[in-house]
C-alpha positions in Angstrom: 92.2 105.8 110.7 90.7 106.5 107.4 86.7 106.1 107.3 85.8 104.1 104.6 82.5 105.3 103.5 83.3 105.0 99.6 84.2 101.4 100.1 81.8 99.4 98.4 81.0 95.5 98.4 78.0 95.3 96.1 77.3 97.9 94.0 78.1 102.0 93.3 76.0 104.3 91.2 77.6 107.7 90.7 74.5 109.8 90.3 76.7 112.9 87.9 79.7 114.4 88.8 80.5 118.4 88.6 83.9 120.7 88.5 83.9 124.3 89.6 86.7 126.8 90.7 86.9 130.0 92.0 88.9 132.5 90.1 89.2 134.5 86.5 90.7 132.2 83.7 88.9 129.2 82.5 89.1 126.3 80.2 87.0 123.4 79.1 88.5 119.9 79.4 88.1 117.6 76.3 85.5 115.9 78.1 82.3 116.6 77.0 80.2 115.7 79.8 82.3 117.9 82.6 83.3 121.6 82.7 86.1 122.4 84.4 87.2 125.8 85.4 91.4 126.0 86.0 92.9 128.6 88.1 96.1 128.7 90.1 93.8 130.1 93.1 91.2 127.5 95.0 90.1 124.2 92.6 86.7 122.4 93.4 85.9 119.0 92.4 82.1 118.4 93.6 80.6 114.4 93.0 77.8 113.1 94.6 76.9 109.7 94.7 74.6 106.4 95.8 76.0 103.2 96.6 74.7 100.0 98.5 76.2 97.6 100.8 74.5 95.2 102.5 75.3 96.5 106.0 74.4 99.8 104.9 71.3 99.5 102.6 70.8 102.5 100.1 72.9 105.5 100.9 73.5 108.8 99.4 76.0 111.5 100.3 78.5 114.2 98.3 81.8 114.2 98.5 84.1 116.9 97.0 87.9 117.8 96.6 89.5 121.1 97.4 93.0 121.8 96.2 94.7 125.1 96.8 97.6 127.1 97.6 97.7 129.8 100.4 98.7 134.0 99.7 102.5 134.1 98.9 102.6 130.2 98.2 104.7 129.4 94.3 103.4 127.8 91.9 106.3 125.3 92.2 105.1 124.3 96.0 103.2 122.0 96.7 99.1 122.5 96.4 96.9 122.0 99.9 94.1 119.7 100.0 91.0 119.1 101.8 88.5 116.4 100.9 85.2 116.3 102.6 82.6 114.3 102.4 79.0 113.6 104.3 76.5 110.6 103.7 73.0 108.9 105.0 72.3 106.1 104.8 68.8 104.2 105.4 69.7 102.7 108.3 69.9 105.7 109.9 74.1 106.1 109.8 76.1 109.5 109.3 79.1 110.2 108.5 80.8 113.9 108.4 84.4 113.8 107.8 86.9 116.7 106.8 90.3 115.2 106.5 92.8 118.1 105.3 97.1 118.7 104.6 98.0 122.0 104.0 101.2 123.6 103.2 102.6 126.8 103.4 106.5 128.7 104.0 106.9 126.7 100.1 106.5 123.3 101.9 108.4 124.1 105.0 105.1 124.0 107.0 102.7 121.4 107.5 99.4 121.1 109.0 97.7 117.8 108.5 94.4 116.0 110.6 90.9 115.4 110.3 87.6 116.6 111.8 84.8 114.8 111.7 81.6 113.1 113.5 80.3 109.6 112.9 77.5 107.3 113.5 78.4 104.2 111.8 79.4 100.6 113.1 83.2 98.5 112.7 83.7 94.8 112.2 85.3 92.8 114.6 86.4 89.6 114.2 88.7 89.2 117.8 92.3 90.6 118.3 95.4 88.3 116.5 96.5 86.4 113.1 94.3 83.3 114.7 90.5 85.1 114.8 87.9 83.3 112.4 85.8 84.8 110.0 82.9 82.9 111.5 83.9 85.0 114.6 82.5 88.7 113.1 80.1 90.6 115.0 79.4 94.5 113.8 79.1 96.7 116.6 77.6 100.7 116.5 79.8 103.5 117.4 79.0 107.4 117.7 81.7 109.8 118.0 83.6 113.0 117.1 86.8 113.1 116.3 89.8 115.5 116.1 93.1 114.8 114.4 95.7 117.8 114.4 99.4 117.3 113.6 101.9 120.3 113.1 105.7 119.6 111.0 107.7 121.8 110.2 111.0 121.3 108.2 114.8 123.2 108.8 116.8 120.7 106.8 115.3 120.1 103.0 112.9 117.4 103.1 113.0 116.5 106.4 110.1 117.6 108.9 109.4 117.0 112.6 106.5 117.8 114.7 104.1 117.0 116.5 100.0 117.0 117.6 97.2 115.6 119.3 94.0 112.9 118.1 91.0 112.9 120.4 88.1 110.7 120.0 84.8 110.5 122.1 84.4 106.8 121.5 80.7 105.8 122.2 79.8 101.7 121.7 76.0 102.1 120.8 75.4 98.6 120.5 76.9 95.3 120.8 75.7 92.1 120.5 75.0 90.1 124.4 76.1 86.9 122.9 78.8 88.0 120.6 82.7 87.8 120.5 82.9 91.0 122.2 80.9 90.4 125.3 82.5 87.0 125.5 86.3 88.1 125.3 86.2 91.9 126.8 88.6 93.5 125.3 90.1 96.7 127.0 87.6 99.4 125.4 85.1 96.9 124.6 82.4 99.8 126.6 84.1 102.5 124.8 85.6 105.6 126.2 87.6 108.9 125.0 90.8 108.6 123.7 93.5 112.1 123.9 96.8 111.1 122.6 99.3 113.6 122.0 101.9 112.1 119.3 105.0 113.0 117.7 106.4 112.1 114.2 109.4 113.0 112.0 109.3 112.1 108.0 111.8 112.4 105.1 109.5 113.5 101.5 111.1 114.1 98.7 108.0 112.5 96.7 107.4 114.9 93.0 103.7 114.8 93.6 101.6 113.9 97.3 98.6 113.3 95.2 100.1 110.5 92.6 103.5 109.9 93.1 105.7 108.9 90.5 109.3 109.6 91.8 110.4 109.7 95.2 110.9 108.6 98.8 108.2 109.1 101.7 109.5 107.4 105.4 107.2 108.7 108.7 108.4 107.5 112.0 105.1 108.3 115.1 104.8 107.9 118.3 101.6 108.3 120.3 100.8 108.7 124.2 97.1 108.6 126.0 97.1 111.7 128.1 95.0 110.0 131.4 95.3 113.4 133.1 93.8 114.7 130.3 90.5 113.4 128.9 91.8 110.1 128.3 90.4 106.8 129.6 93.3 105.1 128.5 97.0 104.6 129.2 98.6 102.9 126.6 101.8 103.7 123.7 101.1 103.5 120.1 104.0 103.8 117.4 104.1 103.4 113.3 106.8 102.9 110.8 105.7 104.0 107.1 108.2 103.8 104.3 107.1 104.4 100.5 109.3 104.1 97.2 108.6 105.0 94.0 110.6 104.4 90.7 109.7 105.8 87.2 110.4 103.2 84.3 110.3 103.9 80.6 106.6 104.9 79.1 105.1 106.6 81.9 105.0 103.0 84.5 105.8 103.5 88.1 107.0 100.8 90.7 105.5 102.1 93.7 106.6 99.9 97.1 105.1 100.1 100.7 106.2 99.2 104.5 104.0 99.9 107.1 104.3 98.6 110.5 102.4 99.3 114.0 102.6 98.3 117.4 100.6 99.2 120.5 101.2 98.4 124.1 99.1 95.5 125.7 96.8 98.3 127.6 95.6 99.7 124.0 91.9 99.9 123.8 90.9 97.2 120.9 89.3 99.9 118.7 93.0 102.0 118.9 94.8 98.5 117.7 96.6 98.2 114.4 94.6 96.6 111.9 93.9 95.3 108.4 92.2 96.6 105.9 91.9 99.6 105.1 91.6 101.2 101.3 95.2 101.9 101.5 96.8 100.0 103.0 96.1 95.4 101.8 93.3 95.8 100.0 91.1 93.0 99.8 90.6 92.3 103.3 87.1 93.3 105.1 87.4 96.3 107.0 89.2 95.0 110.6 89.7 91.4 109.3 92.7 91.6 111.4 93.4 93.9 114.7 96.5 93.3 116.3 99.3 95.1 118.8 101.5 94.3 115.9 100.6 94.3 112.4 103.0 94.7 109.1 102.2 94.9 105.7 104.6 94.9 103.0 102.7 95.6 99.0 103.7 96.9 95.7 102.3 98.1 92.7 102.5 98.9 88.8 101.1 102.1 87.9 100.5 102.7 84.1 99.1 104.5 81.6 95.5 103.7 79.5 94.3 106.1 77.5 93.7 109.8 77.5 93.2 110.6 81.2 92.8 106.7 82.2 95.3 105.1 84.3 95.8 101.5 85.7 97.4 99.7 88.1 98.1 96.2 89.1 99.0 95.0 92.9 99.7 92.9 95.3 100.2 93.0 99.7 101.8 91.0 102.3 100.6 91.2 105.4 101.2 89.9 108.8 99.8 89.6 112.1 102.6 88.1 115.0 102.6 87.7 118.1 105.9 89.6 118.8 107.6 91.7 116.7 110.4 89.1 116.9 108.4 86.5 115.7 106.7 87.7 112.2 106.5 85.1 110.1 105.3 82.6 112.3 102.0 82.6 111.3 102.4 83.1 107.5 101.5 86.0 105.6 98.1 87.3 104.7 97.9 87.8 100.8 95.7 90.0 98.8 96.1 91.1 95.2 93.9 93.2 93.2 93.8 95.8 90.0 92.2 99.0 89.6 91.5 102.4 86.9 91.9 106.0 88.0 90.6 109.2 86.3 92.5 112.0 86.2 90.8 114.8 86.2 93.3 117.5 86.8 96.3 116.9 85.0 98.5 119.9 86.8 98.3 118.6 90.1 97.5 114.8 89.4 94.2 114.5 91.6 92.4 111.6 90.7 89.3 109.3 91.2 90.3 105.7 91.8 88.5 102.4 91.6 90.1 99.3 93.2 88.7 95.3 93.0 90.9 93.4 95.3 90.9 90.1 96.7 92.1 88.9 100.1 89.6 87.2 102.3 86.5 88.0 99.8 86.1 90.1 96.7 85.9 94.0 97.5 85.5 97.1 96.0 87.3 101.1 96.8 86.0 104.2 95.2 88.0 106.5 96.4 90.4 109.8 95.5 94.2 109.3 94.5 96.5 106.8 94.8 96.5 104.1 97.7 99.7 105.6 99.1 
């Protein structure tokens, strides 16, 4: 799951926005309102901010960008990352989050997760293609969460591995009249979640960050551990499968297939689901959980000016039954357009603003590219 505290529905002020690195050489980017120091050592991209949603009221938090490579690592491999973030906001919700990817052996090594701890609430709208908008109830969560996963690759660009993703999931609140009191969904009082899960993927992208040229396919598989912390027995697996194709004057075609699908005992808070800022856009967070969801989207990716880039896109997604059964309900459509700022050429890390539009208009303020 990735925590969408830079999603905003109403408005987002960035308050100013800083660049520092740690190293000897420097240079000043043509911009004139941001410094930038540029090493091939540890790069720091610092920006705090203020939004509003009307969930949320006023919040403020920072949220910063590391990219680096390890002692030994090439300048041809590819550079680690860690974003983290933290934010307040006036209702009294928090949200500390450290997701991270880090490579090392030049690529052959990967360690990839999250750690983080959250007091914040989820939509939920009931479970299936069939729930109602009319049907949403927010509900308060509090929990810490860790995400580790190990790959490691023998044959060029292919990796397998494996890790484990624990979650202390604590239901604050709900409401006594609501959808989820009625219905009861397994989870529906919370409870920890320790699956261990194993994956193997094929990357042969040019750049993790942006992609312009490649082909990323991850196969997972994840199993609760009830001997072990878990109040939960259920399977969980994923297919993801990205393409990208470079055109004539710098445009990319960049395609998406993600599909999940959880056993019936699957807590409703560990279900696939819709939308996320990365996967259909345009959806409210949650519009749709599901034990099977699929999403099929594509995008163009172009340039605009100096360090200004666009893109245009659209996403298909769909919420069966059975897996043998997808299109009986029809798909979900959401389309949208966005800008990105580029603010290190080398490794192509940018800032990206989506406006997409599935079941309302929304907005994603985010880093890099959706996928």
């Amino acid at each position: 799951m990735y925590i969408r505290i830079l999603k905003i529905t109403t408005l987002c002020l960035i308050l100013s926005a800083g660049q520092a690195t740690t190293g000897h050489s420097q240079s000043i980017l043509d911009d004139s309102t941001t410094t930038v120091t540029d090493t091939s050592a540890t790069k720091n991209t610092i920006l705090p901010f203020l939004f509003f949603l009307p969930e949320t009221g006023l919040a403020f938090g920072v949220t910063g960008i590391t990219t680096f490579r390890l002692n030994g690592e090439s300048s041809a491999s590819r550079p680690s990352q860690i974003l983290y973030s933290a934010a307040y906001t006036l209702k009294n919700q928090l949200l500390l989050y450290v997701p991270y990817e880090i490579y090392k052996k030049e690529n052959r090594i990967r360690y990839k997760g999250e750690v983080g701890f959250y007091k914040y609430f989820y939509n939920f709208y009931g479970i299936g293609g069939e729930s109602l908008v009319d049907n949403l109830e927010n509900y308060d969560v509090l929990f810490p969460r860790v995400d580790f996963n190990y790959s490691r690759s023998d044959i060029d660009n292919l990796f397998v591995g494996g890790g484990v993703k624990y979650d202390n999931f604590d239901i604050t609140r709900i409401d006594s009249s609501g959808i989820l009191t009625n219905e009861q969904p397994i989870g529906y009082e919370g409870g920890t979640k320790m699956n261990i899960l194993f994956n193997a993927f094929y990357d042969n992208r040019d750049n993790i960050f942006s992609t312009s040229d490649g082909l990323y396919a991850e196969l997972r598989y994840e199993r609760s551990l009830p001997f072990l912390l878990s109040d939960f027995d259920y399977w969980k697996y994923s297919l993801d499968i990205r393409y990208f194709i470079p055109i004539k004057n710098d445009l990319v075609i960049a395609s998406q297939l993600y599909t999940a699908t959880a056993s019936d005992s699957a807590p409703f808070f560990d279900l696939p689901y819709i939308s996320t800022p990365s996967i259909a856009r345009g959806f409210s967070d949650r519009r749709f959980i599901n034990y099977n969801i699929i999403n099929l989207q594509s995008e163009l990716r172009f340039p605009i000016k100096g360090r200004f880039r666009g893109a245009t896109f659209v996403s298909s997604a769909f919420v069966p039954d059975s897996i043998s059964n997808i299109t009986a309900q029809g798909a979900q459509i959401s389309f949208g357009a966005g800008i990105r700022y580029e603010f290190d050429k080398m490794e192509k890390t940018r800032f990206r603003l989506d406006v997409a539009y599935g079941d309302k208009l929304n907005i994603y303020l985010t880093a890099n590219e959706a996928f």
